[in-house]
N, C-alpha and C positions, 0 to 999 in steps of 0.2 A: 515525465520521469524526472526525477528529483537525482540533479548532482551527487557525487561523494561529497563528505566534508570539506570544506573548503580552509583555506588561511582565515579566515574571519570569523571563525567558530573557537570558542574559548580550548585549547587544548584539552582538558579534562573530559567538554565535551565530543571532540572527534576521537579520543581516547575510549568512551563511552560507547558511542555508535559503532565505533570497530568491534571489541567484542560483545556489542549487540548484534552485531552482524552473523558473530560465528554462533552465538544462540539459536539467534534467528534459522541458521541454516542447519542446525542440530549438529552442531561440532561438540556444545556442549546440549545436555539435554538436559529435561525438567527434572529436579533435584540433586541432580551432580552437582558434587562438592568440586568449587573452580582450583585451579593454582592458588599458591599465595601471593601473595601482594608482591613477595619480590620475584617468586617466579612469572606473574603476569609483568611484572616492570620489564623483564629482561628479555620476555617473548614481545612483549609490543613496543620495546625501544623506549619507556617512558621510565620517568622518575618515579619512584613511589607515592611521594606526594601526591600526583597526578592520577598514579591509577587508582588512589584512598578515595579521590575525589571522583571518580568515575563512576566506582561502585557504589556510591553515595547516590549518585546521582540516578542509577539503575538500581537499588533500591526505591528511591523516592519514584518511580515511573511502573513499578511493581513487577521488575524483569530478573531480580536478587534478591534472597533473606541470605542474613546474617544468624550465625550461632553464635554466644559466646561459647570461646576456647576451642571455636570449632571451627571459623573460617565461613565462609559466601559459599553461597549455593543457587544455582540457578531455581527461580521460583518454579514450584510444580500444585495448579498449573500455573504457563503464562498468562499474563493479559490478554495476548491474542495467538490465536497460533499457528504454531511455527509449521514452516514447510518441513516435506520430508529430506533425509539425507541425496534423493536420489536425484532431488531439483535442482542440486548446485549451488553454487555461492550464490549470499544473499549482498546487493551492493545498499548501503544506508544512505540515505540521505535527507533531507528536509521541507517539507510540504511547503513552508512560505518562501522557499526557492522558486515553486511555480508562478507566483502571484505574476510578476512580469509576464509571463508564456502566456497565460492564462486570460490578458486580456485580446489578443488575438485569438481566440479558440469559440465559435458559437454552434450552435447545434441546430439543426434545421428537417424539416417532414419525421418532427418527433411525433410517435405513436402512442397509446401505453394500452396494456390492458393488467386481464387481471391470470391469477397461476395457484396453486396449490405446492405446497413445500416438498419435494421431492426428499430420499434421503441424502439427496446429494447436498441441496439447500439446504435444508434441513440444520445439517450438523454445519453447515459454512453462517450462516446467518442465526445458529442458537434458537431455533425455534421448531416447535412438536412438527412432526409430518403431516403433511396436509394441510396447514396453517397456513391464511392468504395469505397471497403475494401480491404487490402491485409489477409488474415490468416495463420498464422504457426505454425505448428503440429512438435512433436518432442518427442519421448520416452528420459526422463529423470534419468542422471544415477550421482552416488558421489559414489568415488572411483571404477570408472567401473561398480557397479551393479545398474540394472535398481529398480528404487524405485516409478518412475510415470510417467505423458501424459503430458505433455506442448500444451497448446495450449494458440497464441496472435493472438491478431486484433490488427492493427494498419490501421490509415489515410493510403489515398493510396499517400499523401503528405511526410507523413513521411517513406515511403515503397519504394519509388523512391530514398532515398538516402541509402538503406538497398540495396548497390549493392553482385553480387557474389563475389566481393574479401571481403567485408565488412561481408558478411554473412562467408566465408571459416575461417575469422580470429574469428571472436565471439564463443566461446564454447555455447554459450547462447545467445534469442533474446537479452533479457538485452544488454548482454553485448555490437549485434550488433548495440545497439542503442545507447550504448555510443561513436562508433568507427564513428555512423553517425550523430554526434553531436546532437542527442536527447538523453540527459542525464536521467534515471528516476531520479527526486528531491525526488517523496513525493509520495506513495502509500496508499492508502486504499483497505483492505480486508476484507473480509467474512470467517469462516468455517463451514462445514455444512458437516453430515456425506450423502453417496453415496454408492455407486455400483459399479462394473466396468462392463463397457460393453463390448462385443464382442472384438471390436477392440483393444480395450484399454487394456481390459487382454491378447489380442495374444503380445501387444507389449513390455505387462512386466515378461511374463512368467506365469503368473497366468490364471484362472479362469473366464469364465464370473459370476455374481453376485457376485463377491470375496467383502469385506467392503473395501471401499476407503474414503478420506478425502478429501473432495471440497473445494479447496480454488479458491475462485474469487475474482475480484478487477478490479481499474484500477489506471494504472500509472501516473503520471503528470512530466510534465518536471518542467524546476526553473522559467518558469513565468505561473504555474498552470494550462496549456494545457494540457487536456488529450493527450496520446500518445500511450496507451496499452491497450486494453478491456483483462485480460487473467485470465486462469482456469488454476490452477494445481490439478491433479488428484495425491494423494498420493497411493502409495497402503501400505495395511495391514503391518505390520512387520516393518516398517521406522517409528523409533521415532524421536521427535522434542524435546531437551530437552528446560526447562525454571527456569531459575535460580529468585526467588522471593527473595527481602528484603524490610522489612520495616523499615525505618527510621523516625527518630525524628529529620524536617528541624531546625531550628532556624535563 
């Protein structure tokens, strides 16, 4: 799970993430015409200058079109999309925040098989109904002990270059899909408390009904193709810290 912005991120850009965030969460929705420039200045505490540059920057990433004489507007559609109003805030943050975490995190008794695209999948991963799936199941462990269930869908497009040397080398799908040049760019998730089930508790030592932490999503590569339908199953006792500050932009 990827930090808030942090002090180390150029102003414009935590400026940026912020109301990408409330896009993200459908505060604003696809084609809404945003505030102006000094009404967005005065709700996020920032300078103008600053939010020129934000919106710049969420153009360039294809999350805002610009009218002239008309002001920004949330792109419709987005890049990827957005949760419903009913999911609650969305928190931003940044994927190569993980890199450190990530080398403690390997994946062990990974399985895969194959699936058919449900309408569920379907419309999560952009492809016709019924269209193979590859899936990968994986007891997930950081520093050796297991903490939860991994499971990905992926195209069976993108599953075809997830060879066995490619998978032997990835401690993680993730990772094997950076090694199969589908890189995750941009993730959106879910958390949602759970259960675990039968399987899922033989796999981490625990309990069937033991509380677990649902987290869903799907991954996008860097030209906003879905590439991952996946679930992490936490279990109980794995905390996730989050470090909060509030600032005063200027």
């Amino acid at each position: 799970m990827a930090r808030p912005p942090g002090h180390d991120r150029p102003l414009y850009v935590r400026t940026a993430m912020s109301l990408k965030s409330r896009i993200l969460a459908g505060h604003y929705v696809p084609g809404q015409r945003l505030p102006s420039e000094d009404e967005l200045a005065a709700t996020m505490r920032a300078s103008r200058s600053t939010v020129r540059q934000a919106l710049s920057e969420l153009r360039d990433t294809g999350y805002v079109t610009s009218r002239r004489g008309s002001g920004s507007y949330v792109a419709d559609p987005l890049p990827i999309e957005a949760l419903s109003p009913q999911s609650g805030p969305v928190y931003t943050g940044f994927l190569d925040d993980l890199d450190n975490e990530a080398h403690h995190v390997r994946e062990r008794d990974r399985v895969q098989d194959t699936l058919r695209a449900d309408q569920w999948l379907g419309a999560r991963l952009k492809v016709p109904v019924d269209s193979p799936l590859v899936r990968y199941r994986a007891t997930r462990l950081r520093h050796g002990v297991p903490y939860g269930v991994a499971t990905d869908i992926v195209p069976l497009s993108v599953a075809e270059r997830i060879t066995p040397e490619v998978l032997a080398a990835g401690p993680t799908i993730v990772d094997a899909l950076t090694l199969a040049q589908s890189r995750v760019a941009e993730s959106l998730q879910r958390l949602e408390p759970g259960v675990l089930d039968a399987a899922d508790a033989e796999r981490c030592g625990a309990s069937p009904g033991d509380p677990a932490l649902e987290i869903t999503g799907v991954a996008y590569d860097s030209t906003h193709t879905p590439i991952d339908a996946y679930t992490l199953t936490i279990t109980a006792g794995y905390g996730i810290g989050l470090h909060l500050t509030r600032t005063t932009l200027d």
